[in-house]
C-alpha positions, 0 to 999 in steps of 0.5 A: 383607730379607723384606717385613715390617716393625717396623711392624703385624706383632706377633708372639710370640717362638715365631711369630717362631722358626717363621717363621724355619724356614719361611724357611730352607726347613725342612720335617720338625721331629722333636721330643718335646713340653715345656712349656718350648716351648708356644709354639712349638708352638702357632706350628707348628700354624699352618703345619702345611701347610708343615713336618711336626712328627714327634712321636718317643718319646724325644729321642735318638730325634729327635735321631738323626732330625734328624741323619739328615736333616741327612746325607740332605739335607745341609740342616740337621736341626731337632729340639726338646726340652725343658730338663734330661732333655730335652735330655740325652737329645738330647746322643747325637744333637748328638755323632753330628752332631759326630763325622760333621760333619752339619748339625744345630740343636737347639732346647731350651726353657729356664726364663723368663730371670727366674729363670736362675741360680736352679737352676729346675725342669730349668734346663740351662745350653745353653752350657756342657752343648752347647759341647764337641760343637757349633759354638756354642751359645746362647741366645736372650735376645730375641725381637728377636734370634731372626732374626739368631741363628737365620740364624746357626746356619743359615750356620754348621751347613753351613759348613766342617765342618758340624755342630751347633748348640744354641739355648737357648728361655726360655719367656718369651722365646717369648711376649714380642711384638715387630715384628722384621724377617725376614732372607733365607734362608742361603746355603751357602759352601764353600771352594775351592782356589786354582790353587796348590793345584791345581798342587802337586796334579798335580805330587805325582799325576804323580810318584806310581806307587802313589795311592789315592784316600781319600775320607769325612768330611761335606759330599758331595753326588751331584754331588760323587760324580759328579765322584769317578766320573768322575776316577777312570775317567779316570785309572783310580784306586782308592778307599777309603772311610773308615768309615761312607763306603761310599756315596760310591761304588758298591762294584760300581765297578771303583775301590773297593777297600773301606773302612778302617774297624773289622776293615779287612780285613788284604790292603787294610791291606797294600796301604795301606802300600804306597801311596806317594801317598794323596790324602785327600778329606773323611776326619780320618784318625781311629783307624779309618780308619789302624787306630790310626795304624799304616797311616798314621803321624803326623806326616810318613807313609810315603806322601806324602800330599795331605789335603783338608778344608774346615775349616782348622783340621783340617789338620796337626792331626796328619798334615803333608803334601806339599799340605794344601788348605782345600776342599770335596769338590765344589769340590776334585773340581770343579777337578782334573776337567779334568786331563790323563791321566798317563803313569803311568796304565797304571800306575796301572791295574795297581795299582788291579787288584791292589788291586780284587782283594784286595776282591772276595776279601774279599767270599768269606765264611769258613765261619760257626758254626751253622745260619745262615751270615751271611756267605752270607745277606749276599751272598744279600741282596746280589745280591737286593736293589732297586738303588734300596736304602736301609740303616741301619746300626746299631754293634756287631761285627754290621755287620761282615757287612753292610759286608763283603758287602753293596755301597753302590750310590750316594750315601746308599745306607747310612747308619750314626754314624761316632762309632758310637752304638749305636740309631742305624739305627732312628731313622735310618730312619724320617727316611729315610723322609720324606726318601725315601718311595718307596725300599725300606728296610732296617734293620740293627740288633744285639739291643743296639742295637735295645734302645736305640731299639726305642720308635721303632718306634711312630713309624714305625707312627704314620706309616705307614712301610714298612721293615724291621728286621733284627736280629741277635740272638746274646745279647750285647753282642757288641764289647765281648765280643769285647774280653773275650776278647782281653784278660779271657779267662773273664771276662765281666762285663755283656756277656750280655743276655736278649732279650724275644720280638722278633717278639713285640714287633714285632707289638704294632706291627702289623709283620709279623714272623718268626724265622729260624735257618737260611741257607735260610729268610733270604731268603724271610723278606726277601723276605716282609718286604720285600714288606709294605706297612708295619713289618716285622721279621726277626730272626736268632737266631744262633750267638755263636761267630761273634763276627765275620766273621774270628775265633770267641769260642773262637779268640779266646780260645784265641789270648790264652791262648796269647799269654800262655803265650808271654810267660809261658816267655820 
């Protein structure tokens, strides 16, 4: 316990709550402002010294924040909405926490517990709103109750699988005063395996004469890819990042091998079958990460399989397996370091080689309509970029480019939503600026989803932020286009969108902002904006033919029709 007693220390149920954040070490809130919470905001003027209250222009906006802390830091994210609109706006952020497994708490004030039920001005049921995509979620009915509730959504966002938790604030619960007693700051507990668990392991691993490594999900930390580096130089490994996963290893490491994520690249989808042992470390094995179940088929796969979560209930879910391990990466990597070097490492060796090959000629980009060749800007960039980069990644059929040709170089080196939420990056970055201040970042972002969070870049220049947004901007929404053309073909419904002026827009910011249509103005545009102290932007205004880093619009549909016609003459 803390020193406070019951005794003399009087306090509103808001400074209760900010006292609380303080324990557990919290640092950085990202809110938009409500009177449903006055309270606690008055209580965060108090410490203001002690935890930065970053005010955004829109909740999802700060809950897409508070989540990219949650994944930079692996403590939890804190953001506060209000109720109703409030916190509806706030769902897109408590979804991405959910589906990417990050820490996260959201706080939203709620109407006075005297008239709930009542159908009160914004009143939002927080248990049956958040639970489907939350670990718990509650309110918090006394102001003797907030130590106790608040130290739990702390221990249960980072345990097993983390993710978010919702904790609902009655506005007169937060002006009620009380003489509670503080708790200790939470304690993260991971699961390890047991030496059983560990034996069976080395047994399948030895017999295996084609592994792969696959690693993903939450929970990693650097040391957890320290481990990852080193037991795979050991025994000479290759490794396959599950989507959005790229950073658990440098991609210029001689065993990464590329991700299995959307377009996974068809040589690395052949070979993945042809892997007879994959050892799985984080990764649910979603639709993306086995191309729609079809690399690695459930319930028994063709490759024998070692699947390592931290949450029990996920395993054998859907995929059975010769060991299913409840463990934390670091733990699981932690206990299998010290293992001998196999027989069979010679052989492994050769096979991570072809499989290392196959990605290094993935990274050769084919030819790309228009004046401005992406892929060649991409691995332009990729070979100037500052080793100490940080990206945001944003969804859409544009970071197809970005993953296909511009390395990870560490752990949080790149950051995109697993659960692909469009206006993700820009959100997320300017929270990797306060993570990491001192690291040069850049913004990766579709005209679509830029559109969606574009308000957020008067957070960023309210701050004082230095980075950089790049959009790509073909006119389109451009996956689900690229959808309509495989199955609708001249038929394009809602997918074509009329930009407003980019570099425009991003002036009235006071960024630094400039257009390129053409290969050979990209990098000295980068390298112009990225020398900026302060917003930066660099739109690309290129040609919508090059739907994706493979195909064309006119190919894709010309291989529909003629798919058509075939069954059509069968």
């Amino acid at each position: 316990m803390s020193g406070n007693s019951r005794a003399g220390n009087m306090r509103t149920g808001g400074q209760i709550l900010v006292d609380q954040l303080l324990i557990h070490g919290v640092d950085h809130v990202f809110c938009v402002p409500g009177e449903s919470y006055l309270a606690a905001l008055d209580a965060f003027h108090s410490v203001a010294d002690r935890i930065r209250l970053v005010v955004c222009r829109h909740e999802g906006g700060a809950a897409t924040m508070a989540e990219a802390y949650g994944k930079l830091t692996g403590k939890p994210g804190i953001c506060f909405v209000t109720r109703g609109p409030g916190a509806s706006h706030a769902m897109i952020g408590i979804h991405t926490a959910y589906e990417d497994a990050t820490p996260l708490i959201l706080f939203v004030g709620q109407v006075d517990r005297a008239v709930r039920g009542r159908e009160a001005f914004q009143e939002i049921d927080t248990r049956a709103f958040f639970g489907s995509v939350s670990k718990w979620a509650a309110d918090i009915d006394s102001p003797e109750r907030i130590p106790e509730q608040v130290s739990h959504a702390f221990h249960l966002a980072c345990a097993g699988r983390c993710g978010p938790v919702v904790l609902g604030l009655p506005e007169d619960m937060q002006t009620e005063r009380s003489a509670v007693v503080d708790l200790e700051r939470y304690r993260v507990v991971r699961p390890a395996p047991s030496p059983a668990d560990i034996e069976t392991f080395a047994t399948v691993l030895s017999r295996s004469r084609r592994p792969l490594l696959l690693i993903g999900g939450g929970g990693w930390n650097a040391r957890s890819t320290e481990l990852l580096t080193a037991f795979a130089e050991r025994h000479d490994l290759p490794v396959a990042a599950s989507f959005r996963c790229q950073d658990h290893l440098d991609n210029r490491h001689p065993s990464y091998v590329g991700d299995l994520s959307a377009g996974i690249d068809p040589a690395l989808g052949e070979l993945v079958k042809q892997a007879d042992l994959i050892v799985s470390i984080g990764p649910r094995f979603g639709e993306l990460t086995t191309r729609g179940y079809t690399l690695v088929t459930p319930p028994r796969p063709q490759q024998r399989l070692v699947h390592v979560l931290p949450n029990a209930d996920d395993l054998g879910r859907v995929y059975q397996g010769e060991a299913l391990i409840v463990s934390s990466q670091e733990n699981f990597l932690t206990a299998i370091s010290s293992l001998p070097q196999q027989p069979a490492r010679k052989e492994w060796g050769e096979w991570r080689r072809q499989m290392r090959t196959a990605y290094e000629a993935t990274r050769k980009p084919e030819s790309c309509p228009g004046a401005l060749d992406l892929g060649q800007a991409m691995l332009a960039f990729n070979e100037a970029a500052p080793e100490n980069l940080m990206c945001a990644v944003d969804a859409g059929n544009f970071n197809g480019w970005v993953h296909r040709f511009v390395q990870a170089r560490g752990f949080r080196s790149m950051i995109g939503p697993a659960n692909g939420a469009m206006g993700y990056a820009i959100p997320a970055a300017i929270a990797a600026k306060f993570v990491a201040p001192e690291r040069p970042l850049v913004v990766f972002v579709g005209d679509g989803g830029f559109m969606m969070t574009a308000s957020e870049l008067a957070t960023a220049a309210q701050y004082g932020l230095s980075m950089t947004v790049v959009v790509f901007n073909n006119g389109l929404y451009g996956t689900i286009r690229m959808y309509q053309e495989q199955q609708y073909p001249d038929r394009y419904p809602a997918t074509e969108l009329v930009n407003p002026d980019f570099v425009a827009f991003a002036r009235s910011f006071g960024a630094f902002a400039t257009l390129v249509e053409r290969t050979e103005d990209f990098m000295p545009a980068m390298q112009a904006a990225m020398a900026h102290k302060g917003l930066s932007l660099v739109e690309l205004r290129y040609d919508p033919e090059a739907i994706t880093t493979r195909a064309t619009l006119s190919g894709l549909k010309a291989k529909t029709l003629a798919a058509r016609a075939r069954a059509g003459s069968a």
